[in-house]
GUDO-471973 format. One record per residue (C-alpha): residue in one letter; y negated, z, x. Coordinates in steps of 0.1 Angstrom, whole numbers, plus 2048, in hexadecimal, padded with zeros to 3 digits. Example, Ala and Ser with C-alpha at 12.3 -4.5 7.8 and 13.67 -1.06 7.14 Angstrom:
BEGIN
A82D84E87B S80B847889 
//
This chain:
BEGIN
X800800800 X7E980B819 X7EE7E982D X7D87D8814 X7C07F1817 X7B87EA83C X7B97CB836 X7A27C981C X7887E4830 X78A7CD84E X7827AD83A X7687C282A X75A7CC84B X7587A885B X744798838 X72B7AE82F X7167C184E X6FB7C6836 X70F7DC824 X718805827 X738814822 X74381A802 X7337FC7EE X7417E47D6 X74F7C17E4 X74B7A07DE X76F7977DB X7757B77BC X7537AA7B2 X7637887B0 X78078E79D X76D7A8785 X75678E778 X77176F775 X78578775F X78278673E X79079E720 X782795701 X76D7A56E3 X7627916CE X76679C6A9 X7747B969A X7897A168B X79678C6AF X79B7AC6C2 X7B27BF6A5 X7C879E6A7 X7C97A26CE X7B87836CE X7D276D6CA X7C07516B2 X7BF7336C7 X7D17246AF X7C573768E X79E72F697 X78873A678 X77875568B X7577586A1 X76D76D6B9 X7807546C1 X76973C6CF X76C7496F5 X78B73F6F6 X78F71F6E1 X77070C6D3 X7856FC6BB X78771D6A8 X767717695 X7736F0689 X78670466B X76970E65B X75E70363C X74071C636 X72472A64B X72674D658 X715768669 X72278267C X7157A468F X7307BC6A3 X7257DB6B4 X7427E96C9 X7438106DB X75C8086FF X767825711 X77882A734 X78F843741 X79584D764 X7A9867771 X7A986C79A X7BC87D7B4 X7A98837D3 X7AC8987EF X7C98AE7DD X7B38AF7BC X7B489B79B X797899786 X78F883765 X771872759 X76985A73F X74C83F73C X73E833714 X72A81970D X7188086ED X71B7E16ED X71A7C36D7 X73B7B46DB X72D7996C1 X7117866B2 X7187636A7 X714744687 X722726681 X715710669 X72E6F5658 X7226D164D X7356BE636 X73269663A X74168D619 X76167E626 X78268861A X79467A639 X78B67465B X76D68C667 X76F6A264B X7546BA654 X7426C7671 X7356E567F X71D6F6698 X72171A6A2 X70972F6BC X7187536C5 X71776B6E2 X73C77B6E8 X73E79B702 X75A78D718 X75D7AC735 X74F7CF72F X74B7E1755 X748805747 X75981E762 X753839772 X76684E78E X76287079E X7768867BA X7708A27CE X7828B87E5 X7858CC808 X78F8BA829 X78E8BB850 X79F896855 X783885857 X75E88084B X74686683F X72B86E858 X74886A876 X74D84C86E X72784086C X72784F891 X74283D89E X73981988E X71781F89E X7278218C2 X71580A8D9 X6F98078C7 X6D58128D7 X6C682A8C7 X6A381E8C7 X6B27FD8B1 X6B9818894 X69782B890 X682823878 X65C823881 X643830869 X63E81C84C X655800858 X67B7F684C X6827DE867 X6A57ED872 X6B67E484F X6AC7C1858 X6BE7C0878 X6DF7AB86E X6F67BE887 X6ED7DF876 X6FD7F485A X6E2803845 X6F7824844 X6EF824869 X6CD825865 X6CC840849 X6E285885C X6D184F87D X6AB85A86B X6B9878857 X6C5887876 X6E788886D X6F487B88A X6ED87F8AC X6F086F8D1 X71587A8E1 X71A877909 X73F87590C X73985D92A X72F83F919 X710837911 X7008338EB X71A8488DE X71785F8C0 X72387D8AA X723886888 X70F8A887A X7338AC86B X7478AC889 X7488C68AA X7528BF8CC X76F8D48DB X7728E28FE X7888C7906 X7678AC8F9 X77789D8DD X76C8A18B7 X77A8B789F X76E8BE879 X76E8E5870 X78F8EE85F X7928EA83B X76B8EF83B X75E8CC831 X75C8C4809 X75C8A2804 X7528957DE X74986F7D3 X73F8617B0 X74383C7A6 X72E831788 X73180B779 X7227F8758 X71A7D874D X7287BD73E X72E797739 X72378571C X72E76170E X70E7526FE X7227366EE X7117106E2 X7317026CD X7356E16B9 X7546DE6A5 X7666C368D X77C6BF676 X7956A4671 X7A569A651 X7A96C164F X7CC6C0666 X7B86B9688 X79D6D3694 X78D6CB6B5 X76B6DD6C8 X7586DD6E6 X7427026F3 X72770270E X72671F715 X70A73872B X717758739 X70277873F X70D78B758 X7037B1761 X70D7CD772 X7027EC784 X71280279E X70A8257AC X7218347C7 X71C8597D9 X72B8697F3 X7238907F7 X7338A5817 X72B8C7813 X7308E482E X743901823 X73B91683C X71E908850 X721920870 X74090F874 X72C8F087F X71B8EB89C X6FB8D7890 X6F88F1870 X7058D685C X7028E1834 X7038C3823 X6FB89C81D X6F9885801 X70185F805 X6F78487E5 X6FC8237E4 X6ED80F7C2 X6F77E87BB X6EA7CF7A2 X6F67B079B X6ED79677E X6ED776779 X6F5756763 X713743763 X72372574E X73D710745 X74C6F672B X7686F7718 X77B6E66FF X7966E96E6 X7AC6E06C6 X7BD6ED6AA X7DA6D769A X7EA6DF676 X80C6C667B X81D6D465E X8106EE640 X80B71364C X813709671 X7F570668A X7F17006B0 X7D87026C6 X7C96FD6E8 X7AC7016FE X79F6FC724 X784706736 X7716FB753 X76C71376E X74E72B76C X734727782 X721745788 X6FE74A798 X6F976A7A2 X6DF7857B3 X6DF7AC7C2 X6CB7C07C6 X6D87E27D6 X6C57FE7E9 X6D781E800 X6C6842800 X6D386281A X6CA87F818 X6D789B831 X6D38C7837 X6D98D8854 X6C88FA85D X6B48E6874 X6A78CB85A X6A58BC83C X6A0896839 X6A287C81F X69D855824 X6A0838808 X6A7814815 X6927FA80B X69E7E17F2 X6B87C57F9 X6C07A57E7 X6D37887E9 X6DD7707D1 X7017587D1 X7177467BF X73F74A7B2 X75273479E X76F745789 X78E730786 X79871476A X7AA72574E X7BC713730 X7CC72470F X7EC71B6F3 X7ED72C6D4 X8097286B5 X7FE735694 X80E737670 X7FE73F650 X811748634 X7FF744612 X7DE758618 X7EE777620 X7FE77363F X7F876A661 X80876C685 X7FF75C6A8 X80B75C6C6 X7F47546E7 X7F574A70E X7DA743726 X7E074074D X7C3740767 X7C773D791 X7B075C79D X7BC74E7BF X79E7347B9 X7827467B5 X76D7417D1 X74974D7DA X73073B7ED X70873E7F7 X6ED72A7E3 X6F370C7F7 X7177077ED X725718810 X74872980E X74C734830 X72C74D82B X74C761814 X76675982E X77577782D X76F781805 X77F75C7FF X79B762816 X7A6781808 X7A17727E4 X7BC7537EB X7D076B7FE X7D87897E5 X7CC7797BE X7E37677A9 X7E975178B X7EC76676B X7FF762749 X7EE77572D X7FE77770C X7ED7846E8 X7FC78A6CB X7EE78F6A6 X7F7793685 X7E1799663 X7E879E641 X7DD7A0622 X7E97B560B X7D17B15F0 X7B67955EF X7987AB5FB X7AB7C4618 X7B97B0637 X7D27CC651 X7D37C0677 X7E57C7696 X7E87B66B9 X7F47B96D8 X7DF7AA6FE X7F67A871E X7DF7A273A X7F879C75A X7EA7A777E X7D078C790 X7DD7A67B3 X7FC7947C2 X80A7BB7D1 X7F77CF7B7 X8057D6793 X7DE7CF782 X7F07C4761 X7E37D0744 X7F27D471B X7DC7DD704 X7E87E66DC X7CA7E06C4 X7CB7E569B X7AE7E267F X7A87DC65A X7907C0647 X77E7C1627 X76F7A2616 X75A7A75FA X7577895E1 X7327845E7 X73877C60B X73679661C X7537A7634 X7557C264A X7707C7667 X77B7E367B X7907E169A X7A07FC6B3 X7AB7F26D5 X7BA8096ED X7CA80270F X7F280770D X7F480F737 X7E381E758 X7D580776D X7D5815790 X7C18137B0 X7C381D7CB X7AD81E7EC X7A082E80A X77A83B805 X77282E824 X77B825842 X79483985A X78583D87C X7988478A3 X7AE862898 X79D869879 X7AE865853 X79A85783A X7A4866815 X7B18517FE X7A38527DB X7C18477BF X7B383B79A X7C583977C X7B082F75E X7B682073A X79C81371D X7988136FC X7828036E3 X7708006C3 X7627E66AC X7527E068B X7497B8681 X7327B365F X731796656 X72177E63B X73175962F X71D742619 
//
């Protein structure tokens, strides 16, 4: 397990010198935003989105344009959804839990139908505009616990070795050092907060920790079981499908559509690390405590085109298809670092300034089958499978250049995969105006050595009132643990980095209201 991890660290390491420990990377980054788990409608999600072939429903859209060629009526819909995130972590010998809840719209859509008068051939055609919440990011992650393996601030000191000291001071009123390419702005913090210090162990621009002591022999030792170590992770955002669909209708048997479709894409990150002294006589420097905090931002606009089709070969039997272009995805960060660090000699606090950078990533193509049946109007099943290659995801700079993400876009071909999702639904009505759903979502893992696969179970209920109106409800809740694992940062010399293991599950829920006229 803890191969990859290296692995991954040392990729890490070589693509992103801008970076401190401890931040989010392009290549999770890359896979997090060419995912996609639908939302939709109360109505898509409680049928675990398996209507590629049923269509009739806004939801439905994202994954098959065609969906909106069965209508025969306009309609309007609105869905406000409540998404909630469960983590539970073992670090350093301790577990601890925390959840993350967020308001969204999952859904806001119409589609207006235009009859041409025919009674064969193009039958009708329609137009539909809706925004469909494809990815929620809402985590969040905490640990703490008592250690002597190793620390954050020895590591800072022994990536800094070689460097000269004068390079990493900041003079007043100027932020010049976090624009020098071959340093890590975690350097300069530590450097100006005085948490580390010049070492002479007979080499020259060498230093040491506030965390760690030197021995009588002259190597480096942290106090025994005196060093509480405690991070929190934090994530939200979201990605949003702002759908422009045109749809037809064929002699009412062939059903065909094209989307454009504009994605927003958010998200926000804050990481901190916190090493606190137990005992600061036990340390040399007076070390009592420091705080490391790391904030991301990244948004951006991406797009894509797809198209689909709905067939009805024989009555109550319905099939249907879709594929989609790739996504490509402009993107921009913004992210700023702030240290702040006691010892019974000082107090310090620094801020960096603010970085950006903008690039671009292109999710893979991905292509969908559905089978439906409808019995009478009270019954229907369906059955779904998509496949994407995350192995094709690749990111490059403004210009088009891949080899500025060597390393993100070798690890991504190395260790993504092809997946096979499947979704299952079923509805029914047992009286005109009450419809009873359930589904089921199997997401299979994108990690070729990690088991990321997900299932989720999802249920709800419908009511259609004769004037038009409807309202849906729909419950979804993750059936597994996903796990993760990881080291909190890097393992230095002799020194053990912890490693932080995550097992978290979600659950949501949504209520549709709708109008048709």
């Amino acid at each position: 397990m803890y191969k990859r991890i290296i692995i991954a660290t040392a990729l890490v390491a070589g693509a992103l010198q801008a970076y401190a420990q401890l931040t989010p990377q392009y290549y999770n980054n890359a896979l997090l935003f060419s995912s996609q788990f639908y939302d939709g409608t109360a109505r898509s999600v409680a049928m675990g989105n398996a209507m590629t072939a049923l269509g009739g429903d806004l939801g439905a859209l994202s994954y098959n344009p065609a969906a909106s060629g069965v209508y025969r009526y306009t309609e309007i819909t609105l869905t406000p959804s409540v998404y909630s995130s469960i983590t539970n972590t073992s670090f350093l010998g301790n577990t601890m839990q925390a959840d993350k809840s967020r308001l969204s719209l999952s859904n806001v859509g119409w589609v207006g139908s235009f009859e041409t008068g025919r009674t064969r051939g193009l039958v009708n055609f329609n137009f539909a505009i809706t925004a469909n919440q494809s990815n929620n990011f809402a985590w969040r992650s905490s640990g703490s616990g008592i250690q002597n393996s190793s620390s954050y601030l020895g590591l800072i000191a022994n990536t800094m070795s070689g460097i000269k000291s004068d390079r990493l001071t900041l003079q007043e009123d100027s932020y010049d050092a976090f624009y020098d390419s071959d340093l890590l702005w975690n350097q300069i913090l530590a450097w100006n907060t005085n948490l580390v210090d010049p070492w002479n162990n007979g080499s020259e621009n060498q230093y040491i920790g506030a965390t760690e002591n030197i021995s009588s022999n002259g190597s480096l030792y942290i106090p025994q079981n005196n060093l509480n170590q405690s991070y929190y992770k934090e994530r939200t955002g979201y990605v949003e499908d702002i759908i422009f669909n045109f749809a037809g209708n064929v002699s009412d048997i062939f059903f065909f559509g094209v989307n454009l479709t504009l994605q927003s894409i958010w998200m926000n990150e804050y990481t901190s690390l916190t090493e606190t002294a137990v005992n600061p006589s036990l340390f040399d420097t007076g070390f009592t405590d420091f705080t490391h905090e790391y904030r991301i931002t990244t948004s951006g606009l991406g797009v894509n085109v797809e198209a689909g089709f709905i067939v009805r070969p024989v009555a109550g039997l319905t099939i249907g298809g879709s594929i989609s272009t790739p996504t490509w995805m402009f993107l921009n960060e913004t992210w700023m670092e702030s240290m702040n660090g006691n010892t019974e000699f000082r107090r310090t606090a620094i801020d960096s300034p603010l970085g950006e950078s903008s690039y671009r990533l292109t999710s893979p193509f991905r292509w969908n089958l559905g089978v439906g049946y409808t019995l009478g109007g009270f019954l229907a099943l369906a059955v779904d499978y998509e496949r994407t290659d995350y192995s094709d995801i690749f990111l490059s700079d403004n210009n088009g250049n891949r080899n500025a993400f060597q390393y993100d876009n070798e690890y991504i071909s190395t260790y993504y995969q092809a997946v096979n999702n499947v979704r299952a639904g079923i509805e029914a009505w047992p009286i005109p105006q009450l419809a009873l759903r359930l589904g089921y979502n199997y997401y299979s893992s994108p990690d070729r050595d990690f088991d990321f696969s997900r299932h989720y179970a999802s249920a709800g209920i419908g009511f259609r009132a004769l004037s038009g109106f409807f309202v849906d409800l729909a419950y979804q809740q993750q059936c597994n643990q996903s796990d993760n694992n990881y080291l909190l940062y890097d393992s230095y010399e002799t020194f053990e980095a912890p490693v932080t293991s995550e097992r978290f599950r979600d659950w949501k829920i949504l209520l549709t209201l709708g109008w048709r006229f």
